[in-house]
N, CA, C and O atoms as a Tinker XYZ file with bonds, in Angstrom:
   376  protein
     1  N     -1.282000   64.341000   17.837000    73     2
     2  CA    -1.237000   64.088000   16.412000    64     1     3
     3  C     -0.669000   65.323000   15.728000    63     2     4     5
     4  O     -1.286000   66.388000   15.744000    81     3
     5  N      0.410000   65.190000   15.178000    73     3     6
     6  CA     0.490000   66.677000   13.944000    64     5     7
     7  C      0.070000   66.641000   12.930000    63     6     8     9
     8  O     -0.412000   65.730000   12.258000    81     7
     9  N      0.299000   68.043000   12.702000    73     7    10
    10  CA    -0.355000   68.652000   12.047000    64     9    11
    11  C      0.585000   69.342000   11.305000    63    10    12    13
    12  O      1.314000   70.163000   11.861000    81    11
    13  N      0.670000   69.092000   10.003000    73    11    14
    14  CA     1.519000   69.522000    8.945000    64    13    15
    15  C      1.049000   70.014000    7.740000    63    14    16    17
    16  O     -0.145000   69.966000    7.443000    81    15
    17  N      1.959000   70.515000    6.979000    73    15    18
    18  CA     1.413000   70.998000    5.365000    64    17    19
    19  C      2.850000   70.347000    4.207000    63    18    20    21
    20  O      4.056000   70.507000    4.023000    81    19
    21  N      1.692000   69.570000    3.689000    73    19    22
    22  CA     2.536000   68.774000    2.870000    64    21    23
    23  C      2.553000   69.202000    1.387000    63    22    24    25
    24  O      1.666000   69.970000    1.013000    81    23
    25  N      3.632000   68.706000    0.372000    73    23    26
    26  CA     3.766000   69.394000   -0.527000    64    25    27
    27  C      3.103000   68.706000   -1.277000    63    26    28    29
    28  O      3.091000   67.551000   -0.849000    81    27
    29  N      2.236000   68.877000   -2.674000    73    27    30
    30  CA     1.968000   67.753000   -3.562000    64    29    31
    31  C      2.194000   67.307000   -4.454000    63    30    32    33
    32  O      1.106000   67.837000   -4.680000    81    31
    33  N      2.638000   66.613000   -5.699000    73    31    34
    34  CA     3.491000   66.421000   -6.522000    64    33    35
    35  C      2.292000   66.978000   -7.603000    63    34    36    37
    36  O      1.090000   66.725000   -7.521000    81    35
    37  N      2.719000   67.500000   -8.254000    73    35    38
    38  CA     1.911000   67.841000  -10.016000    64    37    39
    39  C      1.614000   69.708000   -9.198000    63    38    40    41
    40  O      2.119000   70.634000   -9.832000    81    39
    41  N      1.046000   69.967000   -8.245000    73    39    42
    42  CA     0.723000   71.075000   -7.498000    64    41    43
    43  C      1.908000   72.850000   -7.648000    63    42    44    45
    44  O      2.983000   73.192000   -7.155000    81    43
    45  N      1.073000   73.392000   -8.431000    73    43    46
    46  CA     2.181000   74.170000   -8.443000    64    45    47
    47  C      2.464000   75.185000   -7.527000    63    46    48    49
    48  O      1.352000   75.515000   -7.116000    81    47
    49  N      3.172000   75.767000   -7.054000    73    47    50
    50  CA     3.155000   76.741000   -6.130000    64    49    51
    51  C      2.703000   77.740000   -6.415000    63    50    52    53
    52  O      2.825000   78.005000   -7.611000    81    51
    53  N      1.909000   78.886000   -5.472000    73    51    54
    54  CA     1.268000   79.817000   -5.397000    64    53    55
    55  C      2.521000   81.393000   -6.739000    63    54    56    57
    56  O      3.712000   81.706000   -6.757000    81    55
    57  N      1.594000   81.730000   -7.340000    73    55    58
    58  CA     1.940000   82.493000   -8.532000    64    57    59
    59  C      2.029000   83.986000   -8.233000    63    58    60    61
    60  O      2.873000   84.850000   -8.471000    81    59
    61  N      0.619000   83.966000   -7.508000    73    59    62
    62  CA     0.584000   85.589000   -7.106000    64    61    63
    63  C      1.231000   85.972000   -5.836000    63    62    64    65
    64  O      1.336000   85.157000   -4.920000    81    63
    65  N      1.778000   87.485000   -5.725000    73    63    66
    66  CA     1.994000   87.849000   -3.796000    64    65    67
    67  C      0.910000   87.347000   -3.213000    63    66    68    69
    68  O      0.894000   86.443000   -2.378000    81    67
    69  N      0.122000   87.853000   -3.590000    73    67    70
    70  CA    -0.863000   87.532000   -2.123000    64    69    71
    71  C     -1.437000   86.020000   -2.223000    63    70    72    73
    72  O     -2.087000   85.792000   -1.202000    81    71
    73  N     -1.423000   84.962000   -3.056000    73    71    74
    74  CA    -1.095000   83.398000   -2.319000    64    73    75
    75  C     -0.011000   82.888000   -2.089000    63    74    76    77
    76  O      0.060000   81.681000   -1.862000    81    75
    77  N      1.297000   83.843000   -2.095000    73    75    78
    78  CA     2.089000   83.268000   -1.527000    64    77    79
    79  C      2.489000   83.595000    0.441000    63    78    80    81
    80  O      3.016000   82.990000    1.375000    81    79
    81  N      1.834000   84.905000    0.179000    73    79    82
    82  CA     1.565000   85.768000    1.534000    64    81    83
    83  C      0.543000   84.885000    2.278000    63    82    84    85
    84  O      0.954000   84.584000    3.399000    81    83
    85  N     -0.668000   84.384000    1.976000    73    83    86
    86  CA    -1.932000   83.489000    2.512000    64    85    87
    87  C     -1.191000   82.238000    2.675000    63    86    88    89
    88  O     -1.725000   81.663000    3.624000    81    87
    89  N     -0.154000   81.477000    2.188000    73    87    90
    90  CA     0.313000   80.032000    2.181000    64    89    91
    91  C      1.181000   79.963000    3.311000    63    90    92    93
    92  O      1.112000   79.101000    4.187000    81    91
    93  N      2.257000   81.196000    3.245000    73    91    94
    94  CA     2.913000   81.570000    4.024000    64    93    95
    95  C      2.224000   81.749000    5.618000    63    94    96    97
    96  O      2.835000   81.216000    6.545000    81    95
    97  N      0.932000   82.517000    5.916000    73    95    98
    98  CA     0.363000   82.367000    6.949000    64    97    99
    99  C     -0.178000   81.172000    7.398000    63    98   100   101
   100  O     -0.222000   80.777000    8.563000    81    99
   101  N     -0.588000   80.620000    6.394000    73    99   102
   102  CA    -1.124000   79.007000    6.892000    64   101   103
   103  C     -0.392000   78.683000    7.175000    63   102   104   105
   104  O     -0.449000   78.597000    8.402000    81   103
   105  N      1.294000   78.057000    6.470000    73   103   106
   106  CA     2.455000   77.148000    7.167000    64   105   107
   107  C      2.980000   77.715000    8.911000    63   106   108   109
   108  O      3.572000   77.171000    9.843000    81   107
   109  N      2.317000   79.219000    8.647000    73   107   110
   110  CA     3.016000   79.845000   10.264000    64   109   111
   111  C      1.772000   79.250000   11.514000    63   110   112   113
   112  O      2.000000   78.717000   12.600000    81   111
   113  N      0.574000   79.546000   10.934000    73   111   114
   114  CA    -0.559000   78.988000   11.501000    64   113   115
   115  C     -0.142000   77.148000   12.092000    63   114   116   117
   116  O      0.073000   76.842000   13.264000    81   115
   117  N     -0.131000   76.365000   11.124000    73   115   118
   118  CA     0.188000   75.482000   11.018000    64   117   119
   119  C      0.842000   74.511000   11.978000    63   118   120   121
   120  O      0.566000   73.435000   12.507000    81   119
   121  N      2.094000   75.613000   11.956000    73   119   122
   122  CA     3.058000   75.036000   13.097000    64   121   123
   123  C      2.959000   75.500000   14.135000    63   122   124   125
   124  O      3.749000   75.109000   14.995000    81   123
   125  N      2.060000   76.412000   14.447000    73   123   126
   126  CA     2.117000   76.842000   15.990000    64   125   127
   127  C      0.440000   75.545000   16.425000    63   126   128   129
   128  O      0.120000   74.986000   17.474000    81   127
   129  N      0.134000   75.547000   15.761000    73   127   130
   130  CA    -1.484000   74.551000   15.869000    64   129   131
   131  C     -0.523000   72.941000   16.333000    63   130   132   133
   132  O     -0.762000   72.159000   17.254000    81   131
   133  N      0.403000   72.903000   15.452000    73   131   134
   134  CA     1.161000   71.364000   15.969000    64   133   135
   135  C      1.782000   71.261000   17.112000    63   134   136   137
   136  O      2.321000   70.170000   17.298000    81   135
   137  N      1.940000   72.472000   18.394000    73   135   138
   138  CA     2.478000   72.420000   19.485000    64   137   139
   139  C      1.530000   72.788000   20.088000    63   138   140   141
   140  O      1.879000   73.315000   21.145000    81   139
   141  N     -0.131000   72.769000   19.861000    73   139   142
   142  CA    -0.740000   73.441000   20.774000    64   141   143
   143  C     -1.596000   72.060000   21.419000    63   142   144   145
   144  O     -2.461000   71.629000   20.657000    81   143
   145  N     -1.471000   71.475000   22.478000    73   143   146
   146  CA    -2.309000   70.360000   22.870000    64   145   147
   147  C     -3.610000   70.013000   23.316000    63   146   148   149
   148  O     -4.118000   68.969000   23.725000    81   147
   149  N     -4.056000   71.291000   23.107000    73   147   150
   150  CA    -5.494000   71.728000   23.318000    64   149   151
   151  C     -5.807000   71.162000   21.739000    63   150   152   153
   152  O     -6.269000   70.022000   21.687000    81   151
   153  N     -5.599000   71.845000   20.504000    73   151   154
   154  CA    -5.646000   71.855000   19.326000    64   153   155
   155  C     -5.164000   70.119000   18.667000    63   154   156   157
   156  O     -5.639000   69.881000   17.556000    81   155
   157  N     -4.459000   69.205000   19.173000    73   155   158
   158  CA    -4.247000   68.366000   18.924000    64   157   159
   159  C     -5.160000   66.825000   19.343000    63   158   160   161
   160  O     -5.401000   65.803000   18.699000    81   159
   161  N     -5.559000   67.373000   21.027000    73   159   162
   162  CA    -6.426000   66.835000   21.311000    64   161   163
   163  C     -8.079000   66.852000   20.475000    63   162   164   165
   164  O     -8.859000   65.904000   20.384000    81   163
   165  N     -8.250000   68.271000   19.938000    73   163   166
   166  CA    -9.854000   68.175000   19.534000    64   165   167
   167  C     -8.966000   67.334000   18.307000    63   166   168   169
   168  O     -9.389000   66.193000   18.129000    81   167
   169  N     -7.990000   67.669000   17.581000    73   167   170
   170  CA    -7.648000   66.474000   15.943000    64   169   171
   171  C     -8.314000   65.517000   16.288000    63   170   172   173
   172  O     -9.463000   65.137000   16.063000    81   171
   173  N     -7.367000   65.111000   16.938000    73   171   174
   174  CA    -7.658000   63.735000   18.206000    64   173   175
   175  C     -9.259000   62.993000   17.802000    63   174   176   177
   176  O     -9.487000   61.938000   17.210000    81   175
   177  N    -10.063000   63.851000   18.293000    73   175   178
   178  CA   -11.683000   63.423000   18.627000    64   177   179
   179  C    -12.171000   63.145000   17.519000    63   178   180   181
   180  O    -12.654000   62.073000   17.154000    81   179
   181  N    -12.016000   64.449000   16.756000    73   179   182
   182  CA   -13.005000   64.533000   15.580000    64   181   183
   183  C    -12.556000   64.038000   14.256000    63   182   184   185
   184  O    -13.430000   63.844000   13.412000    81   183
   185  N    -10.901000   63.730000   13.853000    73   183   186
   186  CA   -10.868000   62.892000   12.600000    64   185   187
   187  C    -10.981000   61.865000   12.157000    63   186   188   189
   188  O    -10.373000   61.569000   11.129000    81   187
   189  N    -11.801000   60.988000   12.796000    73   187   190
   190  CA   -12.781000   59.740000   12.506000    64   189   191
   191  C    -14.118000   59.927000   12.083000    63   190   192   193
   192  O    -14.968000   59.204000   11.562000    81   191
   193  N    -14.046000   61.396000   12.548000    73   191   194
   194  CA   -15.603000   61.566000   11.559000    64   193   195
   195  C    -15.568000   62.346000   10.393000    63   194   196   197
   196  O    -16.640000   62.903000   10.157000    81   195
   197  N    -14.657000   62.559000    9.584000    73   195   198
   198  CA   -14.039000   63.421000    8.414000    64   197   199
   199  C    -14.255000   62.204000    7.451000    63   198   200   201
   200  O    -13.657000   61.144000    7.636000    81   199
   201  N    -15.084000   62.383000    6.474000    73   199   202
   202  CA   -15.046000   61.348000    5.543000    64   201   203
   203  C    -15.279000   62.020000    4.162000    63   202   204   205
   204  O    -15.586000   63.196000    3.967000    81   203
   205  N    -15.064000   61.004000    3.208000    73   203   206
   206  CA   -14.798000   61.727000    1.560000    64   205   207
   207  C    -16.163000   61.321000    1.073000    63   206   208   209
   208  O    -16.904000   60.426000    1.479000    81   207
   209  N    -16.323000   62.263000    0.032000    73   207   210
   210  CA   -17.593000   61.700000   -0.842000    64   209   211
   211  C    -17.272000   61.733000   -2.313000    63   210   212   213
   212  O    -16.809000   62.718000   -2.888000    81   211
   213  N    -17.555000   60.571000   -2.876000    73   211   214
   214  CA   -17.275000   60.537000   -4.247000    64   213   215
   215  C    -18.479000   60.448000   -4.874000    63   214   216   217
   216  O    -18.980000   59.325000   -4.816000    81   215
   217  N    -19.316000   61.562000   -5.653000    73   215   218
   218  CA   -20.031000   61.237000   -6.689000    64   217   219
   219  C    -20.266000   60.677000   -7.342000    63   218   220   221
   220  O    -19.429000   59.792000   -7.166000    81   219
   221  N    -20.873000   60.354000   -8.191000    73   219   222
   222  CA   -20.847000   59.943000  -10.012000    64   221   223
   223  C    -22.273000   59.531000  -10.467000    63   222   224   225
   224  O    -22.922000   58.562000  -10.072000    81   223
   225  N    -22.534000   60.229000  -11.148000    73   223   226
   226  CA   -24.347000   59.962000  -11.601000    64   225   227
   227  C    -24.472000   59.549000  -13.055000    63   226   228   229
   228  O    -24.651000   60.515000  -13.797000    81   227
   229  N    -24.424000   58.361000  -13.663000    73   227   230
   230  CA   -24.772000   58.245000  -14.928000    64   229   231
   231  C    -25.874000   58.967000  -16.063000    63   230   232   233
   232  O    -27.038000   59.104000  -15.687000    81   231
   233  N    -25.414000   59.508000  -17.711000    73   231   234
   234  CA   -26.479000   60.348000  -18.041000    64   233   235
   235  C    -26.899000   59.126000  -19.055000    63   234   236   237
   236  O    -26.300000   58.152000  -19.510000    81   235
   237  N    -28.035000   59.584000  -19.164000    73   235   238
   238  CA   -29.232000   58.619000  -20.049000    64   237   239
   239  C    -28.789000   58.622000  -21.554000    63   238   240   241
   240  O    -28.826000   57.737000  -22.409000    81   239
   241  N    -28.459000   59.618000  -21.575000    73   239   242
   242  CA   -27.994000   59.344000  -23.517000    64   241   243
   243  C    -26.618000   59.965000  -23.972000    63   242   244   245
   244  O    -26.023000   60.998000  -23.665000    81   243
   245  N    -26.430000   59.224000  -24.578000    73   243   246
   246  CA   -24.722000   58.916000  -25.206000    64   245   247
   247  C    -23.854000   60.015000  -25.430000    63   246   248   249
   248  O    -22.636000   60.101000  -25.582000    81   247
   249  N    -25.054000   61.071000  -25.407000    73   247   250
   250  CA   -24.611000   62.344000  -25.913000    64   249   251
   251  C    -23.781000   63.214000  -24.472000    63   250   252   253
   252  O    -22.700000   63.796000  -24.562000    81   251
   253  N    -24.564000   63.106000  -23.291000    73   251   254
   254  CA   -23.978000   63.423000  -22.298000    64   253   255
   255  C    -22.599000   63.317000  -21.438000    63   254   256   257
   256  O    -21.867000   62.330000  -21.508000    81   255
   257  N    -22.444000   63.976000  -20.960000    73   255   258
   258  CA   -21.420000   63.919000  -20.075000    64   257   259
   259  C    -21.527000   63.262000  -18.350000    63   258   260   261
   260  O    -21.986000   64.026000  -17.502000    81   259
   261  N    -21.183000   62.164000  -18.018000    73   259   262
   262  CA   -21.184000   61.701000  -16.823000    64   261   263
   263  C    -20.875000   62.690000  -15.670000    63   262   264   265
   264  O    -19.902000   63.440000  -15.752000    81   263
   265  N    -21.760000   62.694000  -14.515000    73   263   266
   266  CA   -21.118000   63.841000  -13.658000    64   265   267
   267  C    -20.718000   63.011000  -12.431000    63   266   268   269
   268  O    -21.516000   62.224000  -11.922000    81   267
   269  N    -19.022000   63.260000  -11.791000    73   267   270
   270  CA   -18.537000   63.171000  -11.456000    64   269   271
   271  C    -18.341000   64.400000  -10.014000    63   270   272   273
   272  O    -18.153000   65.592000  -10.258000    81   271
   273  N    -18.417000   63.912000   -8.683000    73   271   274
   274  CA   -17.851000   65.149000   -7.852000    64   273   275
   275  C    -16.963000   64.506000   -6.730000    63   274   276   277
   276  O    -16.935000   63.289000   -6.546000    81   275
   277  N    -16.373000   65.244000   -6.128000    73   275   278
   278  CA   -15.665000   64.683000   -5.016000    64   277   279
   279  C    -15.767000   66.180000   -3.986000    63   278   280   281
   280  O    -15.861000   67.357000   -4.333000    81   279
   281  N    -15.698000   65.517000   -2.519000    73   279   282
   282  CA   -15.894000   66.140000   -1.243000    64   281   283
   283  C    -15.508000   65.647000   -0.354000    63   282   284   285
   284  O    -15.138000   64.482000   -0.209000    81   283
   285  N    -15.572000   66.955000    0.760000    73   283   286
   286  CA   -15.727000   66.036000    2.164000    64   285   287
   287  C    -16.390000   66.250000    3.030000    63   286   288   289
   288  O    -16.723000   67.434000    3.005000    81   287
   289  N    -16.886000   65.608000    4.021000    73   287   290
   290  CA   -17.913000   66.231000    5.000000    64   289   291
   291  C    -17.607000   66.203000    6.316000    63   290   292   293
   292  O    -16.711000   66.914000    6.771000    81   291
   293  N    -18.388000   65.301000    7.128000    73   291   294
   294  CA   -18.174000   64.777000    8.240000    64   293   295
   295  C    -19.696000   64.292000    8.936000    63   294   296   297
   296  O    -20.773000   64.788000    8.605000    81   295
   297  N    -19.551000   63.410000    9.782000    73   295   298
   298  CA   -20.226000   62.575000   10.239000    64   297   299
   299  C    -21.302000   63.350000   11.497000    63   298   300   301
   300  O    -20.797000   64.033000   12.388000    81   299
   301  N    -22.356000   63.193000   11.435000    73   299   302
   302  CA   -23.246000   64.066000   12.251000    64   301   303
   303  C    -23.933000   62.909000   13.217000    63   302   304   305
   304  O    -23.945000   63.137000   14.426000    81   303
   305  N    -24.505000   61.674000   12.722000    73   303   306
   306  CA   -25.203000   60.676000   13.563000    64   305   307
   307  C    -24.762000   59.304000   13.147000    63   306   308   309
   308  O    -25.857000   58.926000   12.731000    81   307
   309  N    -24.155000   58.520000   12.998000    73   307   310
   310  CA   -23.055000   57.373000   12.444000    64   309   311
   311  C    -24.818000   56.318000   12.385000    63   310   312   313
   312  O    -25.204000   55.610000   11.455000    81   311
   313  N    -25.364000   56.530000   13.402000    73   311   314
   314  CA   -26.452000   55.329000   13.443000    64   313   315
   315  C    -27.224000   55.305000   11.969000    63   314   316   317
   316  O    -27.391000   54.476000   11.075000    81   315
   317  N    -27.545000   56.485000   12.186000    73   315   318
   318  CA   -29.033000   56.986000   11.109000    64   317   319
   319  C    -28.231000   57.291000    9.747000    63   318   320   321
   320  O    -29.094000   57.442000    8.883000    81   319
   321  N    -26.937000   57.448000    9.178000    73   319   322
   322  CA   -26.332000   57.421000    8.334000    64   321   323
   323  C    -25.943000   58.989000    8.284000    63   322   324   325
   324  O    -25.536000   59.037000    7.123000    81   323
   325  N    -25.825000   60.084000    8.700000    73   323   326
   326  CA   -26.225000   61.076000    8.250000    64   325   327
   327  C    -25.196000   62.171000    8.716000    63   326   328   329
   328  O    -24.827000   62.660000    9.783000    81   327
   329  N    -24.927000   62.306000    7.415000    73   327   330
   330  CA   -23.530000   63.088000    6.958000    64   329   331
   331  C    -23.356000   64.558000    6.763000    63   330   332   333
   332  O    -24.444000   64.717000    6.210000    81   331
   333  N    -22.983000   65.428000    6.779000    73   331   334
   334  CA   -23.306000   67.298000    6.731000    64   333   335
   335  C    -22.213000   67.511000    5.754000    63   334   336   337
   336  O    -21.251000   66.891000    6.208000    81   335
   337  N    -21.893000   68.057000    4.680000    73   335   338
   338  CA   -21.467000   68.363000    3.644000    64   337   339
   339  C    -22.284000   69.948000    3.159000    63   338   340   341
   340  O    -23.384000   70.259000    3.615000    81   339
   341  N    -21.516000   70.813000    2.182000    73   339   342
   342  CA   -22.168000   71.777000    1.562000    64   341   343
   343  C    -23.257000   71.381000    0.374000    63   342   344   345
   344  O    -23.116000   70.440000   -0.407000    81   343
   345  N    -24.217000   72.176000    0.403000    73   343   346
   346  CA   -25.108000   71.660000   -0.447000    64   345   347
   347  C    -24.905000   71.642000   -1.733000    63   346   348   349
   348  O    -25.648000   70.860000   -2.326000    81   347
   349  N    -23.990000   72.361000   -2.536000    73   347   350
   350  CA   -23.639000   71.905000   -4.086000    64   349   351
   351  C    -23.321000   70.774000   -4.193000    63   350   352   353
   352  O    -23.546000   70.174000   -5.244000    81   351
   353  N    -22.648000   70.113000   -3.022000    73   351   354
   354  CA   -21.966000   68.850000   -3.300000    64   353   355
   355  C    -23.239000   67.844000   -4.064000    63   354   356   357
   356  O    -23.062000   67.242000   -5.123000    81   355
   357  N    -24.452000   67.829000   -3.311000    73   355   358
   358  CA   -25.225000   66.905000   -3.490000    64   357   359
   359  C    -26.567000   67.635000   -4.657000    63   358   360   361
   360  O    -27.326000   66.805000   -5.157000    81   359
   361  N    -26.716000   68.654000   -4.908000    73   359   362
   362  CA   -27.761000   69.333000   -5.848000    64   361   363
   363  C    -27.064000   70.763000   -6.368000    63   362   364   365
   364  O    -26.244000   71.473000   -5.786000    81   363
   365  N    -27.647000   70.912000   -7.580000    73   363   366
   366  CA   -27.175000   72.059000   -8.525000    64   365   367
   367  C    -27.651000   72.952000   -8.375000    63   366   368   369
   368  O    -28.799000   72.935000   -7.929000    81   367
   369  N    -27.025000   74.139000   -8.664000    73   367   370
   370  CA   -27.161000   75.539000   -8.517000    64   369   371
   371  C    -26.670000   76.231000   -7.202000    63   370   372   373
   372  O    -25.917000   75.543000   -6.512000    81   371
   373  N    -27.000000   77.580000   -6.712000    73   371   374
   374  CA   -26.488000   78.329000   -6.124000    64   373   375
   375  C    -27.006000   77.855000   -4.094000    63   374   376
   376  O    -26.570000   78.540000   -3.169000    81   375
């Protein structure tokens, strides 16, 4: 499977030296990861368990603001439902 870096439309390109220096290492990273078949094989395994999470929690009065999040995680036990994500995703604060 490759493994590429795609461009995105609205996305602007990196502003400062040093994200264009860090972008620059990823695309070099990148392409040596897309000829490596060790590295293609684990793609292989594990991107069926890469899944998105979309938030959205309704607020009680009119006055509020709806909260909205998006993520991603991945799949830990498919039976028991149970997903591993960072913990802001799902509760507030630090």
């Amino acid at each position: 499977m490759p493994v590429s870096l795609v461009a995105v439309a609205g996305v602007s390109p990196p502003a400062h030296p040093r994200q264009t220096a860090v972008a620059a290492h990823l695309a070099r990273r990148a392409a040596a990861l897309e000829s490596n078949p060790t590295w293609a094989a684990t793609l292989a395994r594990v991107v069926n368990s890469v899944v998105s999470i979309d938030f959205s929690q309704d607020r009680a009065f009119d006055t509020d603001v709806n909260e909205t999040a998006e993520a991603t995680g991945f799949v830990v036990d498919a039976k028991r439902g149970i997903i591993l994500t960072n913990r802001h995703v799902v509760t507030p604060g630090p």
